[in-house]
N, C-alpha and C positions, 0 to 999 in steps of 0.2 A: 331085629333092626330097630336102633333109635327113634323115634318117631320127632325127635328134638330137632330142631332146624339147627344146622353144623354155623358155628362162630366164623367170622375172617380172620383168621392167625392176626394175630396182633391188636386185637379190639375185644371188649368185653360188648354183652348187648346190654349190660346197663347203661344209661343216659351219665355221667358222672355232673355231679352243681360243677358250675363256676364260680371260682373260689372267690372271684371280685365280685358277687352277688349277684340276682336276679333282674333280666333286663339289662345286662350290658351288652353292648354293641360296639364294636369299629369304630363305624361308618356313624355314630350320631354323637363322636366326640371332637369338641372344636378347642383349639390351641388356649392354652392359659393365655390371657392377652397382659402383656407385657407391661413391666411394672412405668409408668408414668415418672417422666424426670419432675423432679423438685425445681421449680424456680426461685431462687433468691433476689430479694429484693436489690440486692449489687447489678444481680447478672440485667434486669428491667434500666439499672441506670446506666450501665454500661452500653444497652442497644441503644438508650436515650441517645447518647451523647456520640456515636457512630453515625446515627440517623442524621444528628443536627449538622455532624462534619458533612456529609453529604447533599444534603441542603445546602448547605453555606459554598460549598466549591460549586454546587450547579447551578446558585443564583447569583454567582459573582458580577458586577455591574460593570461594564466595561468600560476603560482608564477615560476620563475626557481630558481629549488634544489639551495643550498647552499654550497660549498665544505668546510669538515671543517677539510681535512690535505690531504697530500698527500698519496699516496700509495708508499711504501720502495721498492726498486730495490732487487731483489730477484733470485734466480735459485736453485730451489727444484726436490728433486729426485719423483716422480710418484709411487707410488705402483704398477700399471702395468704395469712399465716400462719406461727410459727416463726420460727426464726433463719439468719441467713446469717454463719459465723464464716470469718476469714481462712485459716482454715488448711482451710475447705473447698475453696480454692480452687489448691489446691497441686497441681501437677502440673497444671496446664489453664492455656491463654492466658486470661486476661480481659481485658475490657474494662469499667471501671467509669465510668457516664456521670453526672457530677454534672448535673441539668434541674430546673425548674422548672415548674409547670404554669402560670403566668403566662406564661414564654417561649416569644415565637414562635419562635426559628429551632431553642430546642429539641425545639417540636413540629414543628418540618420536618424533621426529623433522624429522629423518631422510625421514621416507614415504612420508610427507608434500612436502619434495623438492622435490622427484621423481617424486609429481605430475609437481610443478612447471618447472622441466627442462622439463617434458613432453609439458606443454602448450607453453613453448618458443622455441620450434624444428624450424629450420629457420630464427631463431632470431639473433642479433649480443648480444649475450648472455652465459657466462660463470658459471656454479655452482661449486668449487671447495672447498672438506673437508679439512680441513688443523688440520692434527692427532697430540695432542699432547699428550704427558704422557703415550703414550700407546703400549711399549712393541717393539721387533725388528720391521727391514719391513714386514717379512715373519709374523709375529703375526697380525699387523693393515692389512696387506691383508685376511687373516684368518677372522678379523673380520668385513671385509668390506663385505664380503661375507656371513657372518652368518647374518648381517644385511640388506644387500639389496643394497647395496648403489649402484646407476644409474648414479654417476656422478666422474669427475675424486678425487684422493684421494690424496696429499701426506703429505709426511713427515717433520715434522717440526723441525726447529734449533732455539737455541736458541738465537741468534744474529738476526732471521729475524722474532719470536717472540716478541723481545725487540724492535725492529724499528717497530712494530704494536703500542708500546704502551704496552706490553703483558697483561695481561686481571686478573681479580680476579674471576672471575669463568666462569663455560663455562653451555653452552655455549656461544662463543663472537662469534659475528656475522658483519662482516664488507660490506657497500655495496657500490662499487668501479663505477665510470663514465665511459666511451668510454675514455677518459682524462684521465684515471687511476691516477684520486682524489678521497678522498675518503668522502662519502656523508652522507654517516649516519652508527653509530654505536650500536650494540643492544648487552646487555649484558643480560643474562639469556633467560629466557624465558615466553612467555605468551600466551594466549589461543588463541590471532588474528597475533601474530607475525609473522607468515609466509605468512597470508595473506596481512599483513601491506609490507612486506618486497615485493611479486608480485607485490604489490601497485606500490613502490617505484622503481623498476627495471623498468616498463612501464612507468612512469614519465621521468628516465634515455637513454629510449630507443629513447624518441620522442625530445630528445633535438640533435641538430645536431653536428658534428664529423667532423674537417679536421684535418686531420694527419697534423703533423709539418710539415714543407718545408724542415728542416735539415732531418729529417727521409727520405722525400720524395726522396734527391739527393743524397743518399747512392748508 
C-alpha cells in the first residue's frame, strides 16, 4: 500500500507561482484613476464670459418710472373739513381719483382702494377722491358715506380740473411721485386697473425723495 497521501483528481500538490509575481492580491488593487481633462485657456474665457451673462441679468436695475407732467398747484376744500394743498402732498406717492357719485364703475372701484389705502398704512402714501359733477359739499359727503369711501375726499373747481388736463370720462385716474410729477394716467376703467395702479405706487415708493433745499430753508 502507498503510503503517499492520494492527490484530489484535478490538482497537483505543488503550490504553482503566480505568474503576475509575488505578493499579488485581488483585494489590495485600486482603479487606475482616470486620466484628468486638459483645460484650455479658451474653455477659462468662455466660463468667464457665461459667468458675467449671469451676473449682468441677476443685477439688472429696475427701469425708473418716467414723469410725463407735472402735478398743478392746487388748495381744495376737504368734505371733512379744511384744505388739502398740493404741496401737502410732497414727498408721498399719490393717487388722485377724479369720480362721480352718479358713476358706476367709479363706485366699483371705490372698495378696490379701501383695500389699497389699507395695505399702504405707514407708507409715504396718499389716496385722494377728487369729486366732480356731483352736487353741493353736503350732497358728495352724503355720498361718500353711502359708499364707503376710507380715504380723504374733496371737492373739485374748475380751474384745477383744467390744469389736470380735465378728463373725457371718469373715471380719470392720475398717479403723482414723492416729486409731485405726474407718472401715469388712467382713464376709464379695467378689470386689473387697480391692481396695476398698487403696482405702480410701490414702484414710486422705492424710488428715493430729497425735498428741495429752497423748501428745506423756509
Amino acid at each position: 500500500m502507498n503510503n503517499m497521501d492520494e492527490e484530489a483528481p484535478g490538482h497537483t500538490g505543488d503550490k504553482q507561482e503566480d505568474p503576475r509575481g509575488p505578493g499579488y492580491n485581488e483585494g489590495n488593487l485600486a482603479a487606475a484613476p482616470a486620466a484628468r481633462p486638459r483645460f484650455r485657456p479658451a474653455h477659462f474665457i468662455l466660463i468667464g464670459g457665461l459667468i458675467a451673462l449671469i451676473v449682468i441679468f441677476a443685477v439688472k436695475p429696475a427701469t425708473t418710472p418716467t414723469a410725463i407732467g407735472q402735478m398743478p398747484k392746487f388748495n381744495l376744500i376737504k368734505i371733512a373739513g379744511g384744505e388739502l394743498k398740493s404741496e401737502d402732498l410732497k414727498g408721498n406717492v399719490a393717487v388722485i381719483d377724479f369720480w362721480a357719485s352718479w358713476c358706476t364703475p367709479c363706485k366699483i372701484e371705490i372698495p378696490q382702494y379701501n383695500k389699497v389705502v389699507a395695505s399702504m398704512a405707514g407708507k409715504d402714501f396718499q389716496m385722494i377722491g377728487y369729486a366732480v359733477d356731483s352736487g353741493t359739499i353736503d350732497e358728495v359727503r352724503k355720498s361718500a358715506q353711502e359708499l364707503g369711501i376710507q380715504y380723504p375726499v374733496v371737492m373739485a373747481t374748475d380751474e384745477v380740473t383744467e390744469k389736470f388736463g380735465n378728463y373725457r370720462g371718469l373715471p380719470t385716474t392720475f398717479i403723482i411721485g414723492k416729486n409731485g410729477k405726474i407718472y401715469k394716467k388712467y382713464e376709464g376703467t379695467s378689470a386689473d386697473k387697480v391692481a396695476q395702479i398698487a403696482k405702480d405706487v410701490e414702484a414710486l415708493l422705492a424710488v428715493p425723495y430729497t425735498e428741495p433745499i429752497a423748501q428745506l430753508e423756509r
